[in-house]
N, C-alpha and C positions, 0 to 999 in steps of 0.2 A: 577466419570469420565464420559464424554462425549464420542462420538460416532456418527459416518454420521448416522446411523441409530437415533437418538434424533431429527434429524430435517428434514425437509421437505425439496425438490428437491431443490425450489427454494433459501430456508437459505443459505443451501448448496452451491450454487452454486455463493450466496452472498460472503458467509465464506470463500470459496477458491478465490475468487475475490481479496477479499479485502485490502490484501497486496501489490498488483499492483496496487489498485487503492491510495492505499495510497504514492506510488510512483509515481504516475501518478501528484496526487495533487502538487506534487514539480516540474515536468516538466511542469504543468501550469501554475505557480506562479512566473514563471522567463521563460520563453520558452527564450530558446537560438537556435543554429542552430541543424542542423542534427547531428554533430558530438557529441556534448551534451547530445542531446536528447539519442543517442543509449547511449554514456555509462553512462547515467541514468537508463534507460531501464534496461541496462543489470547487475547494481549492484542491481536494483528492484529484477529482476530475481534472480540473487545469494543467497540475503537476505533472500527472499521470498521462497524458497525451503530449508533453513538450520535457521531454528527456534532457539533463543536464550535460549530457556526451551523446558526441555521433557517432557512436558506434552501432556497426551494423544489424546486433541482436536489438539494441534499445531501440533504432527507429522502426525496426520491425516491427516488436511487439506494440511500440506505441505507435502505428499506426494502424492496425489492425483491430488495435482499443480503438481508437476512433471510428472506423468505420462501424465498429457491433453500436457504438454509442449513438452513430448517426442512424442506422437501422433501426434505433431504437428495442434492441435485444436485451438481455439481462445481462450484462460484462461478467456478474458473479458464477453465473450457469458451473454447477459442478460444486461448487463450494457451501456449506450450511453449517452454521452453528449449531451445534444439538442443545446443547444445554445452555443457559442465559451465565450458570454458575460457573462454566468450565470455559466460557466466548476468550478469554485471553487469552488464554493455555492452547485452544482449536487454532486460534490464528498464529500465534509462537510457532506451533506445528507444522500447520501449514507454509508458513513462509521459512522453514527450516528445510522443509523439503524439497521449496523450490529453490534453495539455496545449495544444495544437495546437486538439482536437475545440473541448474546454472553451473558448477563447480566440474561437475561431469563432461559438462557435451561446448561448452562455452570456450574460447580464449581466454588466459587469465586477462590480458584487457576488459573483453565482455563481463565478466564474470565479476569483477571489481566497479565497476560502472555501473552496472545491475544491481549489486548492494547500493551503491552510495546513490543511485535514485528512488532506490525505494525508502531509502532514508531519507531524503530529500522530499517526497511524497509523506512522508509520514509527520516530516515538521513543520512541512506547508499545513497539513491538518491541524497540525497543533496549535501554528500562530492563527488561524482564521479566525475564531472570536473566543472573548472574553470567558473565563469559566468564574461561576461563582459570582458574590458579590448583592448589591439590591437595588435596582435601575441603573447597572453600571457603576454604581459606587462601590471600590472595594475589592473589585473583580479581579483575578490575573488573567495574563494573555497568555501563558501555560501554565495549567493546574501541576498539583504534586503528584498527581497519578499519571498526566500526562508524560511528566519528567519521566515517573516510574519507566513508562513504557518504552520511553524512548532511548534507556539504558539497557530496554531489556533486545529490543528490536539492535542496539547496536554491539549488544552479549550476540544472537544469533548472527550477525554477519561478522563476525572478529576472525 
């Protein structure tokens, strides 16, 4: 079993990221309006603090999300998309790397439970609303960009 103490600030700080950014990946991949976006956001958030396994690295990191969240801190701190054209590609990246950390310094338990949350986080994003459509007529509950993503998020952890 793992521990914030097994890795460096910056892993860390990866590690606790990463669920939100893998939520993030699904509000990029279909950007819809504001009202979208928050409750994407906000099933990210839900996900991303209530772990689908107890293992020790997952209630770590998601507890420690919680607490920056209840501080009201920036949970992204460290992480920036540069370019708006390359926002997929920066987050693919990013959560390849910390699948990289994960794989390294983790149990394969950890390490396997860490994927399948953050995948789990990322389809929580996907189902929270509607994309598309006009006053809700029409609309799917996962666009085909969203699908995209969530083929490609599930290429990066195979």
């Amino acid at each position: 079993m793992t521990s914030k103490a097994d890795y460096t600030q910056d892993e860390w700080e990866r590690l606790r990221r990463a669920p939100l950014v893998g939520g993030m990946a699904i509000s990029i991949a279909d950007p819809g309006g504001p009202i979208e976006l928050a409750k994407e956001t906000m099933a990210s958030m839900r996900a991303a603090v209530t772990p689908p396994r107890q293992e020790q690295l997952l209630v770590a990191v998601a507890q420690d999300l919680m607490a920056v969240l209840q501080q009201k801190e920036n949970p992204m701190t460290g992480f920036r998309v540069e370019k708006a054209a390359l926002a997929g590609q920066q987050i693919l990246d990013e959560l390849r790397e910390v699948d990289r950390i994960v794989k390294a310094k983790a149990t394969p338990d950890e390490s396997e439970a860490f994927r399948e949350w953050l995948l789990t986080v990322a389809q929580a994003a996907a189902d929270a609303a509607k994309e598309g459509g006009f006053l809700g007529f029409g609309a799917e509950q996962v666009s085909k960009g969203e699908h995209a993503m969530l083929e490609q998020l599930r290429a990066v952890f195979a």
